[in-house]
C-alpha positions in Angstrom: -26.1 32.2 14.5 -25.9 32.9 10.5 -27.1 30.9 7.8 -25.2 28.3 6.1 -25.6 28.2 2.2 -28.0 25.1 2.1 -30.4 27.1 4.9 -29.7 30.7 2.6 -31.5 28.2 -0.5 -34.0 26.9 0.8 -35.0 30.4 2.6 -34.3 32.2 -1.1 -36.9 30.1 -2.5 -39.0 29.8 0.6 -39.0 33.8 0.5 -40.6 33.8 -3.2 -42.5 31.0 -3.3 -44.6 32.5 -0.7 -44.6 36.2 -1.3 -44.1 35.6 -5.2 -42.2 38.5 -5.6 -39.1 39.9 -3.6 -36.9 42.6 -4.1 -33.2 42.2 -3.7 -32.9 44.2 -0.4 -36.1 42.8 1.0 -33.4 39.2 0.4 -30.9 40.7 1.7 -32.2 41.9 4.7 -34.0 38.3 5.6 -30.8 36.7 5.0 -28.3 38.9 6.7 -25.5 38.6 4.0 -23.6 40.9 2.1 -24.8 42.2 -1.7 -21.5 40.1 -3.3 -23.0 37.0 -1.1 -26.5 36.7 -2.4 -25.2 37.6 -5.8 -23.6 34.2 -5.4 -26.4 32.4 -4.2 -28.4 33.6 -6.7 -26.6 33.0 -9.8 -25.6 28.8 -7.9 -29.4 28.1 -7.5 -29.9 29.5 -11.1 -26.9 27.7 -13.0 -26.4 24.5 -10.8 -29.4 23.8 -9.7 -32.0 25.0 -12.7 -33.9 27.5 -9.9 -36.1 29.2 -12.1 -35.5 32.8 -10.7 -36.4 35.7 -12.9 -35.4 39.5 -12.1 -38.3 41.2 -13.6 -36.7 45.1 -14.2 -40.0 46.6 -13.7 -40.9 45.7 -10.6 -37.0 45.8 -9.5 -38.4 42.3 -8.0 -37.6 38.3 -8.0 -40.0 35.8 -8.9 -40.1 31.6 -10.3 -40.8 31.6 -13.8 -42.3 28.9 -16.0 -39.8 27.2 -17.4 -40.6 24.1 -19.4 -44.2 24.3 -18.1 -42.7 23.9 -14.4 -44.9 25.7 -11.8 -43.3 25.0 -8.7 -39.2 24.2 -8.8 -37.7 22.3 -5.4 -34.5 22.2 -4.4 -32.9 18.7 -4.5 -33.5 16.7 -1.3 -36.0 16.6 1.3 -38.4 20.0 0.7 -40.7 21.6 3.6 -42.9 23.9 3.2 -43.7 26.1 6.2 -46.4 24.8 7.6 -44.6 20.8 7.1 -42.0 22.9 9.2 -44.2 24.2 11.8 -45.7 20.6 11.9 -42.0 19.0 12.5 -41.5 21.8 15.7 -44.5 20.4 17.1 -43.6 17.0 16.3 -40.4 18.3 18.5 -42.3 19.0 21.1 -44.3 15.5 21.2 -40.9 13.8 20.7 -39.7 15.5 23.7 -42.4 14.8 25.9 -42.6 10.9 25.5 -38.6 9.9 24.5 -36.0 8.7 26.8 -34.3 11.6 28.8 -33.8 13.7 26.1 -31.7 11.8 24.1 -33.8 11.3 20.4 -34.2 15.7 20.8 -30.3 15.9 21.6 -29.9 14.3 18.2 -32.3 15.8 16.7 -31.0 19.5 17.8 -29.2 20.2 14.6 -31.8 19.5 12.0 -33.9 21.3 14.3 -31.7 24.4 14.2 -31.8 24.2 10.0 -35.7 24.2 10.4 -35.8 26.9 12.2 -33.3 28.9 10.1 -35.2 27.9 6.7 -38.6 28.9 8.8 -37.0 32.5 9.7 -38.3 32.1 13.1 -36.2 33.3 16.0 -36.0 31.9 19.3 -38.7 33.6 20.7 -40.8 32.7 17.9 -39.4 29.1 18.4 -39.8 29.0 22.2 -43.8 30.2 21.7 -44.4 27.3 19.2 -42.7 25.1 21.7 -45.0 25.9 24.2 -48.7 25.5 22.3 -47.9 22.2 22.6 -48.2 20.6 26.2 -47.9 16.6 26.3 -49.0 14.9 29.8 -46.8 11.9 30.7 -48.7 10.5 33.0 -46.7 7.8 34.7 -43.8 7.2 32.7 -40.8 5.5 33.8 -37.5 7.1 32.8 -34.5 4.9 31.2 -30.8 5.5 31.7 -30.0 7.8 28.3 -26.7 5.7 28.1 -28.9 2.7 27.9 -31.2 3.8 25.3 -28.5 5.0 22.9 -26.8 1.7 22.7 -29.7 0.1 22.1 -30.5 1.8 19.7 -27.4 2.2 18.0 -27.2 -1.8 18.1 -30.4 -1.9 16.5 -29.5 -0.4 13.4 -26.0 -1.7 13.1 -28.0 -5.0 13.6 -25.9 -6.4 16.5 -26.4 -8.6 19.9 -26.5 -7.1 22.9 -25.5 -8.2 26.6 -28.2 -7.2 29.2 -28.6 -7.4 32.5 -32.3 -7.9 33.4 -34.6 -7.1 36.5 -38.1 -9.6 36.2 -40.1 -7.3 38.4 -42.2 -10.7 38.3 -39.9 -13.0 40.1 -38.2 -9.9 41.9 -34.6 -11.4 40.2 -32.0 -9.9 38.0 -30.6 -12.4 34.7 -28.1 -11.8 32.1 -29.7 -12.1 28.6 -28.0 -12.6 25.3 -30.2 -10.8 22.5 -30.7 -9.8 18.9 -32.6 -6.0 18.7 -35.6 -6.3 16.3 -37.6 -3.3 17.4 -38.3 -1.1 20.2 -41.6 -0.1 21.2 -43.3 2.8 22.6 -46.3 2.2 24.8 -48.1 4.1 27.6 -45.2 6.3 28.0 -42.6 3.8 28.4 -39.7 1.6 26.2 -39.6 -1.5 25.2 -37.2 -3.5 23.2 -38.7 -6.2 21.2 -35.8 -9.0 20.4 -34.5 -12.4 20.2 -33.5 -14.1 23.5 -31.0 -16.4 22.7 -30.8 -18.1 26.3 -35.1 -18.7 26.3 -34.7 -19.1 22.3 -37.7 -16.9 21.5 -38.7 -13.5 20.9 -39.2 -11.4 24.1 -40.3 -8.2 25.2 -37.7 -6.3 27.3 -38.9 -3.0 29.5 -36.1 -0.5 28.8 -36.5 1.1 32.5 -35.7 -2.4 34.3 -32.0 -2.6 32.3 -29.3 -2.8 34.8 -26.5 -3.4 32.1 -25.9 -3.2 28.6 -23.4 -4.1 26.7 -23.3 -4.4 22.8 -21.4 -7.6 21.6 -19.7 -8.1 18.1 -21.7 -10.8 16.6 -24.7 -9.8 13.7 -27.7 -9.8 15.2 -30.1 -12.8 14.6 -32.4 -11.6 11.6 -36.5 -12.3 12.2 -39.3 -11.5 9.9 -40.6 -8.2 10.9 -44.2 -10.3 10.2 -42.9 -13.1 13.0 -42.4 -10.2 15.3 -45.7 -9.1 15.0 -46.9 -11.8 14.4 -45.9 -13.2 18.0 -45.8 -10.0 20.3 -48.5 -7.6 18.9 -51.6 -10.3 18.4 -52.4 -10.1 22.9 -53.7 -7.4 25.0 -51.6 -4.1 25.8 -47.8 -5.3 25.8 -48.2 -8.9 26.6 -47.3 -10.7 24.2 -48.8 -14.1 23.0 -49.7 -16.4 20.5 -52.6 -18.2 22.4 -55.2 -15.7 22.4 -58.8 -16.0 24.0 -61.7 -13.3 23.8 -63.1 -11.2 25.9 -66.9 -10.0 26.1 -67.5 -6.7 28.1 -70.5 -4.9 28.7 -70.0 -1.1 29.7 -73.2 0.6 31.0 -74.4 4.0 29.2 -72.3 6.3 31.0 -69.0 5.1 30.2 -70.0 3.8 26.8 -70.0 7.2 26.0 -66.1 7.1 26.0 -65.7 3.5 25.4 -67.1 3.7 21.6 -64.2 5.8 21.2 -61.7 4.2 22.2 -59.7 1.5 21.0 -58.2 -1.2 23.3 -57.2 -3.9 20.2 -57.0 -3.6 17.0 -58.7 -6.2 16.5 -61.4 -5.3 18.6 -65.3 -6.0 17.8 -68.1 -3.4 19.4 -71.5 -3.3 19.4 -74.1 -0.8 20.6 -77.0 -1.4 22.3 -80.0 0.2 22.1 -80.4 1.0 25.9 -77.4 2.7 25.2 -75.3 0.0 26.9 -72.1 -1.0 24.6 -70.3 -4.9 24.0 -66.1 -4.7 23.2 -65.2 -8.0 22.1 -61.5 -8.1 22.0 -58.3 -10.5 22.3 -55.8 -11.3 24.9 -53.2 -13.3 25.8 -52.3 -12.4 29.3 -54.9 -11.2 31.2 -52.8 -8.5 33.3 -53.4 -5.7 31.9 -56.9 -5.9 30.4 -58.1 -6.7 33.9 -56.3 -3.7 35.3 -58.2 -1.5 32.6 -61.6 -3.0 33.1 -61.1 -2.1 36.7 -60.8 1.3 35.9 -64.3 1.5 34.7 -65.6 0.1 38.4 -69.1 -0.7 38.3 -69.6 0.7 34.6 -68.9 -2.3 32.9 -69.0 -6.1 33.6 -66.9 -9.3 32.1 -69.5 -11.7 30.1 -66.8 -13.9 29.3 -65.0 -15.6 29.6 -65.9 -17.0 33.3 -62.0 -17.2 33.9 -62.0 -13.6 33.4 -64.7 -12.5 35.2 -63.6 -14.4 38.5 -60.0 -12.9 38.5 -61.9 -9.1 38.6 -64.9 -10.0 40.5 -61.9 -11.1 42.9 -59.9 -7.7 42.6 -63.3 -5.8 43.5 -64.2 -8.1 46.5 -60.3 -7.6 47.9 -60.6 -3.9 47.2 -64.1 -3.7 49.0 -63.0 -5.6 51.7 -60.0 -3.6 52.4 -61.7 -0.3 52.2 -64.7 -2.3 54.5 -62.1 -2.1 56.8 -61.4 1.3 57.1 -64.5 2.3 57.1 -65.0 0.3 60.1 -61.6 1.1 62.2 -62.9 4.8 61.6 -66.4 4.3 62.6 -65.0 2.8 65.8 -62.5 5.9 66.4 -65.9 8.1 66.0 -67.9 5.8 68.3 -64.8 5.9 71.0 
């Protein structure tokens, strides 16, 4: 697909800023136009927009003068230089791994398409840099691409929306009235951050258990981005919560290792000990989801507080012991038999 003029630009004065000087064919040829065409281009970048091009006879080459002590002219606008570019295709390639069925790189196609023009890559080229980057989405939960966009789109104009909710929780569906304030990305999966105007509060919506959406007329209620964190970013993982408590853990050498690295609040406190061994002291409001990451660590780490805590995973362990006790059993007896 050729050039347009803004992507024949940027690539003129991509082409000499790098190799510092360029011939006119050597142009030509990187541009695919005719002689009449970048004789056009050439002469709009110099007179409307104070390029800095200079035909040097000798050399029967282009380069950027000096003019006015300038050292580096860029064209109006956003600027990228190649390697900002080649960092914005792997961005792509992030983006496409973790967003909701494809929409954010459907809109983000035709900017995509200019970079690559103003790169000079071609679609091999393209498709290679696509593929040294490989992101892992473990466990993500797809949401309905319809659903996503008019969310979104609602939470720039700044309007309600209608939902139609499943609460995993109480295994029920309700209809919500709500203002968008932000969605959130976290551990592979949406969330929409808003004002419920039925609970009169902000909540914190999971994109994949929409059912319905419908975007209403009315402005969106307006809250203090500080409020919003403020109430849903101060507790552990996505729950949200203003009454927070702290939790002491104690992870033995082994998974220390990994641990110290590692961060599970922002808030978090850490201290190593000299055995090796390592204390996180972080907050939480809900204790869901920090139990079910402790109990990933097994017998490498052990709650010191509080006691509340430590009694709701000693009594995950004991379950999970008991029922693999019991297997262990019913296949001892099948040997036995």
């Amino acid at each position: 697909m050729p050039m347009d003029r803004t992507e024949r630009f940027y690539k003129i004065e991509l082409l000499i800023r790098n190799r510092g000087r360029v011939s006119f064919e050597a142009l030509r040829a990187e541009l695919e136009v005719s002689r009449a065409t970048l004789k056009r281009d050439l002469q709009y970048l110099r007179e409307r927009l104070d390029a800095p091009i200079v035909y040097d006879r000798g050399d029967n080459a282009y380069h950027f003068g000096h003019e006015g002590g300038r050292s580096a002219h860029q064209l109006p606008g956003l600027w990228f230089s190649d390697k900002e570019i080649h960092a914005l295709l792997t961005m792509h390639q992030l983006i496409q791994g973790l967003e909701a069925e494809g929409v954010l790189g459907r809109h983000l196609q035709p900017l995509l398409d200019k970079l690559h023009g103003m790169l000079g890559s071609n679609d091999v080229a393209a498709r290679e840099l696509m593929q040294r980057v490989h992101i892992v989405a473990a466990a993500r939960r797809p949401v309905d691409a319809r659903f996503f966009e008019l969310i979104g789109s609602a939470l720039l104009e700044r309007r309600r929306l209608a939902l139609r909710y499943y609460t995993r929780a109480r295994g029920s569906e309700s209809r919500r009235e709500v203002s968008p304030q932000r969605l959130t990305h976290y551990r592979n999966t949406w969330y929409l951050d808003a004002w419920c105007h039925r609970s009169e509060g902000l909540r914190r919506f999971a994109l994949d258990a929409v059912r319905e959406v419908t975007p209403l007329a009315e402005p969106a209620r307006e809250v203090p981005m500080a409020t919003v964190r403020d109430e849903l970013d101060g507790g552990y993982g996505v729950f949200a919560g203003r009454r927070l408590k702290w939790a002491t853990l104690r992870f033995e050498a082994e998974a220390a290792q990994w641990v110290a690295t590692e961060q599970w609040h922002p808030q978090q406190q850490q201290k190593r000990l000299d055995d090796g061994r390592l204390e996180l002291r972080l907050p939480y409001a809900d204790p869901t989801e920090l139990v079910m990451d402790i109990l990933r660590h097994g017998e490498q780490v052990q709650v010191l507080a509080p006691k509340e805590l430590a009694t709701a995973v000693a009594g995950r362990l004991q379950r999970a012991a008991q029922r693999y006790g019991a297997l262990s059993s019913a296949a001892d007896g099948a040997r036995a038999g």
